[in-house]
C-alpha positions in Angstrom: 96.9 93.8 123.0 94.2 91.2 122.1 92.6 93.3 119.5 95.8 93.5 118.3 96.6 89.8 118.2 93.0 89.1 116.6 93.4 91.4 113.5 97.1 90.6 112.9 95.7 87.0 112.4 93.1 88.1 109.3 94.0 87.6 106.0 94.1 90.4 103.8 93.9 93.4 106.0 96.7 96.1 104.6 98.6 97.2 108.1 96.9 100.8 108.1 93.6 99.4 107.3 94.4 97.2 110.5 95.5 99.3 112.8 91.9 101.4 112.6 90.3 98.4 113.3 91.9 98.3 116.3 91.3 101.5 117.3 87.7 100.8 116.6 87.8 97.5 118.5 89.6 99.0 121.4 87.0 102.4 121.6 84.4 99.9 121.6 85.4 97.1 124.3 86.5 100.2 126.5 82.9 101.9 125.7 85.1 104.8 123.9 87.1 105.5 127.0 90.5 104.6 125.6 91.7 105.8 121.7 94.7 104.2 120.8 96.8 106.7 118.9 98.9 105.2 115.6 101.8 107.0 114.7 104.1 106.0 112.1 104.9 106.4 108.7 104.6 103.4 106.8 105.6 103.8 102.8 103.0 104.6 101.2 104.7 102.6 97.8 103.6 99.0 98.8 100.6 97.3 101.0 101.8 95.6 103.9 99.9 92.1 104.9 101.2 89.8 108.2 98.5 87.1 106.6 98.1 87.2 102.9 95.6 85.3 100.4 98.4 82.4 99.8 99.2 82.1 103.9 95.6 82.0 104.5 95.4 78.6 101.9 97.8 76.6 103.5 95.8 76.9 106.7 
């Protein structure tokens, strides 16, 4: 869940983008023992962000 946690809280990073960073930090802190799967299907109409350019500011 902590690689998780660390990418939700980068600005910028559209959700499917995201979620193969995870991947990529999880295969890498488990020395590629452990692949987290992502399944979903997420509209393909419209980026997703949980921190966007404007949230990121008022930090």
């Amino acid at each position: 869940m902590t690689a998780l946690i660390k990418r939700m809280q980068t600005p910028r990073i559209e959700i499917r983008k995201l979620f193969d960073l995870v991947r990529d930090d999880v295969m890498a802190a488990t020395d590629r023992r452990q692949q987290p799967f992502s399944y979903g299907s997420v509209p393909g109409s419209e980026d997703f962000y949980f921190v966007g350019a404007s949230q990121n500011a008022a930090k």
